[in-house]
C-alpha positions in Angstrom: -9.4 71.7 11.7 -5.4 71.8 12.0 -5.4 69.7 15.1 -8.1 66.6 13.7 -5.7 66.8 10.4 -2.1 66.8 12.3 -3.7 64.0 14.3 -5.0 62.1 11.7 -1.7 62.0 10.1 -0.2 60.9 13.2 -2.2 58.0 13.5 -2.0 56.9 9.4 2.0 57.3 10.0 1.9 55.0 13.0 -0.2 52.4 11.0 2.0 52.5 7.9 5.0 51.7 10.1 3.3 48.8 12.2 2.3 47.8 8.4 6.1 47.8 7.5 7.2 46.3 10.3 4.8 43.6 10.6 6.2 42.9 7.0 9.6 43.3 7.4 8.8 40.7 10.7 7.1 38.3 8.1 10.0 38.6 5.9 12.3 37.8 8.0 10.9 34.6 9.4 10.2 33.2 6.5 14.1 34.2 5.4 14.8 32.5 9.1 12.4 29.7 7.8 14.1 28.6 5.0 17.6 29.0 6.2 16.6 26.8 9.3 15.0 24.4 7.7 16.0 23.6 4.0 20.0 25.9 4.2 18.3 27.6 0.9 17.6 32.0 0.7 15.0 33.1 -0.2 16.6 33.9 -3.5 17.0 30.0 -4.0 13.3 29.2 -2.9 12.6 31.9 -5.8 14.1 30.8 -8.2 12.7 27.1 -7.7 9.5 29.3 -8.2 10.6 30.7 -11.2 11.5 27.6 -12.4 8.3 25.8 -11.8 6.5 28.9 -13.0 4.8 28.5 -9.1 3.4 25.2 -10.2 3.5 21.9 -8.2 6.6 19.7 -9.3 4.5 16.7 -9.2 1.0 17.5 -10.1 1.2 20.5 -12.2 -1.4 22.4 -10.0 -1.0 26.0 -8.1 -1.2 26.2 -4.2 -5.1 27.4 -3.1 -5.0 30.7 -1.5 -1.8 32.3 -2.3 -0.3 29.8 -0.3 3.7 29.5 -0.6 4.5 25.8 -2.5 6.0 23.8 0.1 9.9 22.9 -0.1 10.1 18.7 -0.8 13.8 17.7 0.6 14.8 14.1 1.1 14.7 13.8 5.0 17.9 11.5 4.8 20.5 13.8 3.0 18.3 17.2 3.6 18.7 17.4 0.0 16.4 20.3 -1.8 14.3 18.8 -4.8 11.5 20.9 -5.8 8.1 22.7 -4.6 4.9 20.8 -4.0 1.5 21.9 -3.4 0.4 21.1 -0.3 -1.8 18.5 -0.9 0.8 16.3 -3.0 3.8 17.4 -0.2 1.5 15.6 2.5 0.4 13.0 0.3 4.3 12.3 0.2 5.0 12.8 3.9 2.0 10.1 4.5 3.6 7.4 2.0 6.7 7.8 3.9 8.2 8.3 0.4 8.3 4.7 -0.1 8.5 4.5 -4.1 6.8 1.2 -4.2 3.5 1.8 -2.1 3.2 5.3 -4.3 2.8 2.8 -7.7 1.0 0.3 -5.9 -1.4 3.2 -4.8 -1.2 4.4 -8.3 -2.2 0.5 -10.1 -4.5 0.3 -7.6 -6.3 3.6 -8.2 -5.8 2.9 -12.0 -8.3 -0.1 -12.0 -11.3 1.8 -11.1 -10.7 4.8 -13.2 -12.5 4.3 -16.8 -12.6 7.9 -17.5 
């Protein structure tokens, strides 16, 4: 049937380009995202990546899910300084990134682990 066919067509050309556009939306947010937040591209947030090979700065691991590694900047100067999983980013963000209550936490922790 010409008509079922041409129509058919129609509609798998109209989903394809909601497809595309709800990625080109997706990159551009995230583009918007990183500008906004961090002043890095989303070349730079790539090649942090790269760098890393898409493993957490600070605990080696990979982000669950697919997940994008979150960008760690020092809330004072705004300064960029790696990617973090999200559990170690929040960790972080719940220390205050106070250096001394992360090694007290860390002796602390250390006296019940005999493993």
């Amino acid at each position: 049937d010409p008509e079922g066919t041409r129509a058919n067509e129609a509609r798998w050309t109209r989903e394809y380009r909601a497809r595309l556009g709800q990625e080109e939306k997706r990159r551009r947010e995230r583009k918007s995202e990183l500008w906004r937040n961090f002043k890095i591209t989303p070349e730079e947030y790539d090649e942090l990546w790269n760098s890393q090979r898409g493993l957490c700065a600070s605990c080696g691991g990979v982000n669950k899910n697919g997940n994008w590694l979150v960008v760690d900047h020092n809330h004072n100067s705004g300064e960029v300084r790696a990617l973090l999983c999200h559990p170690c980013n929040y960790a972080l963000g719940i220390l205050g990134e106070d250096q001394q209550k992360i090694l007290s936490l860390a002796k602390y922790i250390s006296k019940f682990n005999h493993a």
